[in-house]
VEXTORDO-238986 format. One record per residue (C-alpha): y, x, z; residue in one letter. Coordinates in steps of 0.1 Angstrom, whole numbers, plus 5000, padded with zeros to 4 digits. Example, Ala and Ser with C-alpha at 12.3 -4.5 7.8 and 13.67 -1.06 7.14 Angstrom:
BEGIN
495551235078A;498951375071S;
% end
This chain:
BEGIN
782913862198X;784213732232X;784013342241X;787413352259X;790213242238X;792913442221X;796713372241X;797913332204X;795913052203X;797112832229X;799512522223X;803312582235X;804412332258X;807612092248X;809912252271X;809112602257X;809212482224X;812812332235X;813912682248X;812812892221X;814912672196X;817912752219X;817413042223X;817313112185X;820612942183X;822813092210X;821713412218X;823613702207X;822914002191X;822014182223X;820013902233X;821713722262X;822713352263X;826113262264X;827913112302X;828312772287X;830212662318X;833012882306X;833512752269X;836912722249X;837712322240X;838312282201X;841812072197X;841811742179X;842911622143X;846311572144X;846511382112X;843611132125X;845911072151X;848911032136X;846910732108X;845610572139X;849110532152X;850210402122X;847310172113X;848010032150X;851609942143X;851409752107X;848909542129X;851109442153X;853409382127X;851509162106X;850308952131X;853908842144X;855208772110X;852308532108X;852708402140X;856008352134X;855108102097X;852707912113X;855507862147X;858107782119X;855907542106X;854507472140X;858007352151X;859607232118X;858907052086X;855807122062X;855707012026X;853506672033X;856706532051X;857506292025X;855105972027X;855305801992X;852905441986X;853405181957X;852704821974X;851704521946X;849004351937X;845604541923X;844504241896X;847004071872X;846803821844X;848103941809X;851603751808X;852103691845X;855003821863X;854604081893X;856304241918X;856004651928X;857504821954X;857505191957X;858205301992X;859205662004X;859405772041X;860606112058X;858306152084X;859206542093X;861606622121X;864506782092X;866606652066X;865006612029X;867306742001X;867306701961X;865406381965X;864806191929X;862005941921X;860705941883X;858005621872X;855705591847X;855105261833X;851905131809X;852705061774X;852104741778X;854104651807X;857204441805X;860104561827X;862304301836X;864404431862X;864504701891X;866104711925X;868304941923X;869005011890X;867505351879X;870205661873X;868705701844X;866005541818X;863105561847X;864505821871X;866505741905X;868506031924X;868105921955X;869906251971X;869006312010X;867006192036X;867206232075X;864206232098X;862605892101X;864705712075X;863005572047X;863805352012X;862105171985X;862505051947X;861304741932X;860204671901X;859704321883X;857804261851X;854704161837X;851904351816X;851404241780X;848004401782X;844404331765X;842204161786X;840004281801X;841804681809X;843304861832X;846504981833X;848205261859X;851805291872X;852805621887X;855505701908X;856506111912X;859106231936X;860806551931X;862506681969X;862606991989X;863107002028X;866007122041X;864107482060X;862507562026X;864107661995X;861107551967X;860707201960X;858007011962X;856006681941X;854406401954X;852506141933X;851705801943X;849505561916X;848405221919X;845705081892X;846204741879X;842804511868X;843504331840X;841004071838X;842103721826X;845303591806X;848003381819X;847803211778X;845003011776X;843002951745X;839802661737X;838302561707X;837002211702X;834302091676X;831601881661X;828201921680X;826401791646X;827601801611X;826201781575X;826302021546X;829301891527X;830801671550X;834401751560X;834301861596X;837501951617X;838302171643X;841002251673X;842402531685X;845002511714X;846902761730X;848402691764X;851202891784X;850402881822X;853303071832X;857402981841X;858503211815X;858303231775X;855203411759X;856303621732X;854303781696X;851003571702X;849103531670X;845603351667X;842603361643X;840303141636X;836603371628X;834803111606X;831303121598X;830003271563X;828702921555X;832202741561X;834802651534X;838202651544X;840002341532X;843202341547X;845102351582X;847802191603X;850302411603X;849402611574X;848502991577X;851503231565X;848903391547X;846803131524X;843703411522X;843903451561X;843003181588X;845703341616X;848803181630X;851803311644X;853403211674X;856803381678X;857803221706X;855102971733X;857802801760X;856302781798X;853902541802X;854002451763X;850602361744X;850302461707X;847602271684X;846202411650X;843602221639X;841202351605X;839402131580X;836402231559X;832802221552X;829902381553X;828202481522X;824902381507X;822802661521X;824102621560X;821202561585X;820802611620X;823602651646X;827202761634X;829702941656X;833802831652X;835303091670X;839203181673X;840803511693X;844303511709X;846403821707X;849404011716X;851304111687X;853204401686X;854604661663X;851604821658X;848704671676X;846904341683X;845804341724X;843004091727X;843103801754X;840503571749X;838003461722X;836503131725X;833902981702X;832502621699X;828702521685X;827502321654X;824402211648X;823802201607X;821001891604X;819602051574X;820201901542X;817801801514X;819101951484X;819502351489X;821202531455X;822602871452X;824503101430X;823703451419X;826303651397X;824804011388X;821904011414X;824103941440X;825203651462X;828103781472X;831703921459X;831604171439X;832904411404X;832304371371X;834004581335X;835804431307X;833204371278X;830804311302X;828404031309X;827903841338X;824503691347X;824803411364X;821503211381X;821602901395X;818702751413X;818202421427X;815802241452X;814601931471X;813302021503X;813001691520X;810301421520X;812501181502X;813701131465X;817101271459X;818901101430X;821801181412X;822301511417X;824801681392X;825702081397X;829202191385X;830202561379X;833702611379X;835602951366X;838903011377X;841403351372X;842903401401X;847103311404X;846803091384X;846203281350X;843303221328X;839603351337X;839303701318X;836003521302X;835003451263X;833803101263X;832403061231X;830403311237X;828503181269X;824803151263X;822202981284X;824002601280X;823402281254X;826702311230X;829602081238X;828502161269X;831902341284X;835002181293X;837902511299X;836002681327X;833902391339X;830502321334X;828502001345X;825202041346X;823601661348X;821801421333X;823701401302X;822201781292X;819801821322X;818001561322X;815701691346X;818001731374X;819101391380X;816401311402X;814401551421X;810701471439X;810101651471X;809702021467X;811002001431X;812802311417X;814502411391X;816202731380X;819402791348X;820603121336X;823603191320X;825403521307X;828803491307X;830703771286X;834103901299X;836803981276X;836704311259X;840704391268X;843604151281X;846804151289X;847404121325X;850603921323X;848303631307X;844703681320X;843703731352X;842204071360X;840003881393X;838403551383X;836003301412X;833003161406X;832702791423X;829002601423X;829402211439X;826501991440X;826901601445X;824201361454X;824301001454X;821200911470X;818301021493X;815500811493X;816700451502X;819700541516X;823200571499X;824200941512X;827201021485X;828401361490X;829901701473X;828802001492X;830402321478X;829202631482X;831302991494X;833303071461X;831703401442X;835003681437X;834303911410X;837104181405X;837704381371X;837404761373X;839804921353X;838905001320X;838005331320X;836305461289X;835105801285X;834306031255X;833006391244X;832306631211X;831506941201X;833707131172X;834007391153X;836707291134X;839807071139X;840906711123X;842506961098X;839707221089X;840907481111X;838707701128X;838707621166X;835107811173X;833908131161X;830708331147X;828108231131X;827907871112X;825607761107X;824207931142X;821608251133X;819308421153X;820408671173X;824108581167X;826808441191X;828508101178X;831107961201X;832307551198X;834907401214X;834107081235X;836606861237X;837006591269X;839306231265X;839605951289X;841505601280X;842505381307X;844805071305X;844004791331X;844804941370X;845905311381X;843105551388X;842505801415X;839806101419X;839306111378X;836206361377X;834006461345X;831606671348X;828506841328X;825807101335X;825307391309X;822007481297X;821007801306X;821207961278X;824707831271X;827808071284X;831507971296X;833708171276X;836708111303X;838607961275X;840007601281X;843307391281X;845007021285X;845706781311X;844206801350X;842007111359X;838707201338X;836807441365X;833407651362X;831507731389X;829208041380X;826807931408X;825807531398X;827107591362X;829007291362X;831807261342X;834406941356X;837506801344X;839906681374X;842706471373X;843406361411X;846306091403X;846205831369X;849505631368X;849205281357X;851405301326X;849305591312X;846705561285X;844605871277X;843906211284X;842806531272X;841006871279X;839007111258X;836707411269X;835107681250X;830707771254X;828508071230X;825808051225X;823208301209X;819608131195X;816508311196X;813308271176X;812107961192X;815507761182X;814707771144X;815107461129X;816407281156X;820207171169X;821207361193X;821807181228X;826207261243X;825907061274X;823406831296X;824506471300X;828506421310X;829706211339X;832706051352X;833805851382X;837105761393X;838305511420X;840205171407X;843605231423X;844104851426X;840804711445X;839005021451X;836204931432X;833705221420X;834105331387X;831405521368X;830605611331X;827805861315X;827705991283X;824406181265X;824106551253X;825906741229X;824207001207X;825207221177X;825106881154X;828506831159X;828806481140X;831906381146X;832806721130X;833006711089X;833107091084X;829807131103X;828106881084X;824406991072X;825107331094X;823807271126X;820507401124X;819407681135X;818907951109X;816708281111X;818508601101X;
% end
């Protein structure tokens, strides 16, 4: 083979490689190239053209009709060409008369048309007068208004407002310039601090007092303003510890420290000054306090509170009363007792000497105490006097004179009545405990220090009762199948439901009971209110939402089966779980709840099933 290299082999050059691509393109069939200076032009897209020219001319168009809105508003009137401001002060004081002035300018270079004015006032501002007088309720038409020109309206009153709030008057104009035909708002506001009251309130008291010792305090009520206050009302907060004896004037309401002030002239003071004492348990500092308010139809706005300090020096003798484990108000039943403790102490370093404790009973308006006296246990006999009892020397010895960090405690139970008549007896009765002391130590100290009266409200006298039966008062068949209950076999009793209620209306009446499992709802039931099942819980309950105070019982009734197996030989078969009710005492809300226990196939209160309860084998 040769060394010299084949001309297939060599490289082409770009340029060759150029032409030979040309040449593939444009030569013809006979293989010459084509005189390019001599080529046909192709015409244009005459539709291209045509779009073009129309895409050219919505341009132009476009652009002068905005030109032209922003000239026209260039040259003429926008919508902000109404300048609105409210002018008054930003703080106030509850009851003090102000001033506002709403001001409107046209500050365009064309008339304003259809020009009205519409204000919002706070609830609790007073309008006294405006200037001019509105078109209508709070709306002025105040027509047109050239270039330049401007008006105002003032308004005159005075917020009757709590303190400390803030309150907001608004002013909306309605208008439309006279080169556009929409109309246009503009809103101008103005927020008001209310942040002290023009009625002044203090509160003046002792800095020192003893338990038992009448104290006194005053309550004043000043009007700083020129003008009448109107609907004030003031109320004293007293402390837990204080016993309200009496005040100058006297409260409308004899259960409510609060006063009423229909009318306070300007610059008049008013004076209520409250009498009392503080109890036997009282230590430490007390706080007197009273609150002034607006008063009107449906709220009370707060302007001040003021409170005044007492220091209790703490007494020697400290006692209190318990009535059913509590200190404090509470419920009790008819037939019920009421355990009262009493306990007694000397916690000073000094002798106390007679010292005598009096309970006093009391129904409340005046009727007698719902109590049976000779039936009270826990006292010496002879020992009552009506619905007092003195507990000193003459049956206590004991108590006469105490040594320091002597004690002692007494006990009572106190029945209520079983039933009363409520025109008679009282259906609320208060408990009262007063000590007296003549002496501590060397030093005649004679006082009576009562403590906060005890208020025990009746519940209504709800009673509750249940059986199971298989026959009726008159020995007919009400339940069905076997008797007495076999094996195997289905027996079905009727339970029946009463309630009896004669003291107060009821509301929410609910009984209720769980059934065993083996214990089926039948779906059968009747009476008064709504017996329901639920399938899920298995509780069966007996509603009656509303119990009028002139009615005395109910009824309802509901049918269960029940089939015994093996395992029930010999034994009574059990209806229902334990039954509850609970109702709500229409007439002081109190709580009322009563239980009663199972019923089974014994059916005692049922003569006919008598000695056929027992479960029997086939």
């Amino acid at each position: 083979m040769s060394d010299v290299p084949s001309p297939q082999s060599e490289p082409l050059t770009r340029k060759e490689t150029l032409e030979e691509g040309l040449n593939s393109i444009y030569k013809d069939a006979a293989g010459d190239m084509p005189d390019f200076t001599k080529l046909e032009k192709r015409g244009s897209n005459k539709l291209t053209g045509l779009l073009v020219k129309i895409l050219l001319v919505l341009t132009v168009a476009s652009a002068l009709a905005w030109g032209g809105f922003f000239l026209v508003n260039t040259l003429g009137t926008d919508s902000k060409s109404l300048e609105t401001s409210i002018e008054g002060p930003a703080t106030r004081r509850a009851g003090e008369e102000a001033f506002y002035t709403i001001r409107y300018r046209n500050t365009g270079n064309v008339p304003i048309a259809a020009l009205s004015l519409t204000v919002s006032l706070p609830p609790g501002f007073e309008l006294k007068e405006t200037l001019p007088a509105p078109t209508n309720d709070f709306t002025w038409t105040l027509g047109s208004l050239t270039p330049s020109s401007d008006g105002a309206v003032t308004i005159r009153g005075r917020f009757r407002s709590a303190v400390p709030s803030t309150e907001t008057i608004q002013a909306l104009f309605n208008y439309r310039p006279a080169n556009f035909s929409s109309e246009f708002q503009d809103l101008s506001t103005i927020p008001v601090s209310i942040n002290d009251s023009s009625v002044e309130l203090s509160v003046t008291g002792p800095e020192k007092a003893l338990p038992g010792d009448e104290v006194t305090y005053t309550i004043e009520v000043l009007n700083t303003t020129r003008e009448i206050q109107k609907g004030l009302v003031v109320t004293a907060k007293l402390p837990e510890s204080f016993t309200f004896a009496g005040s100058e004037p006297k409260p409308e309401d004899p259960l409510r420290a609060e006063w009423k002030m229909a009318e306070l002239a300007a610059g008049e003071t008013r004076s209520i000054t409250v009498r009392g004492r503080y109890t036997g348990s009282s230590e430490g500092t007390q706080s007197f306090g009273a609150d002034l308010s607006f008063l009107d139809t449906t709220n009370r706005l707060p302007l001040a509170t003021k409170q005044v300090a007492t220091d209790l020096l703490g007494g020697d003798l400290t006692f209190h009363l318990v009535v059913n484990g509590s200190a404090s108000d509470g419920y009790a039943t008819l037939g019920q007792n009421l355990k009262v403790s009493i306990d007694y102490a000397n916690r000073g370093r000094e002798l106390i000497s007679g010292v005598s404790l009096t309970l006093a009973i009391a129904g409340v308006g005046g009727k007698a105490a719902p109590i049976a006296l000779d039936k009270v246990t826990g006292l010496p006999e002879g020992m009552i006097a009506g619905g007092t009892m003195v507990f000193d020397v003459t049956h206590f010895p004991d108590i006469d004179s105490l040594d320091p960090n002597e004690n002692g405690i007494i006990d009572l139970n106190i029945p209520l009545l079983g039933a009363i008549d409520p025109a008679k007896i009282a259906d609320e009765l208060t408990l009262t405990l007063t000590a007296k002391l003549e002496k501590v130590g060397s030093v005649a100290s004679p006082r009576s220090i009562p403590l906060s009266p005890i208020d025990i409200r009746l519940g209504s006298n709800l009673a509750i009762s249940a059986e199971a039966r298989y026959f009726d008062d008159e020995g007919i068949p009400v339940g069905s199948g076997s008797l007495p209950p076999k094996v195997g076999e289905s027996t079905k009793y009727r339970i029946f439901w009463k309630a009896a209620n004669t003291l107060h209306p009821l509301t929410g009446l609910r009984m209720t009971t769980n059934l065993p499992p083996n214990v089926a709802w039948t779906g059968v039931s009747g009476g008064e209110g709504t017996m329901k099942f639920n399938d899920t819980t298995r509780i069966v309950s007996w509603e009656i939402p509303a119990w009028a105070a002139d009615k005395t019982a109910a009824n309802a009734y509901f049918e269960v089966g029940v089939a015994p197996n093996a395992s029930d030989v010999g034994t009574f078969l059990k209806l229902t779980n334990a039954i509850s009710a609970e109702a709500t005492d229409g007439k002081n809300g109190a709580h009322l709840s009563r239980a009663l226990d199972i019923l089974t196939s014994e059916a005692p209160t049922d003569a006919g099933v008598k000695g056929k309860g027992v479960v029997i084998d086939r």
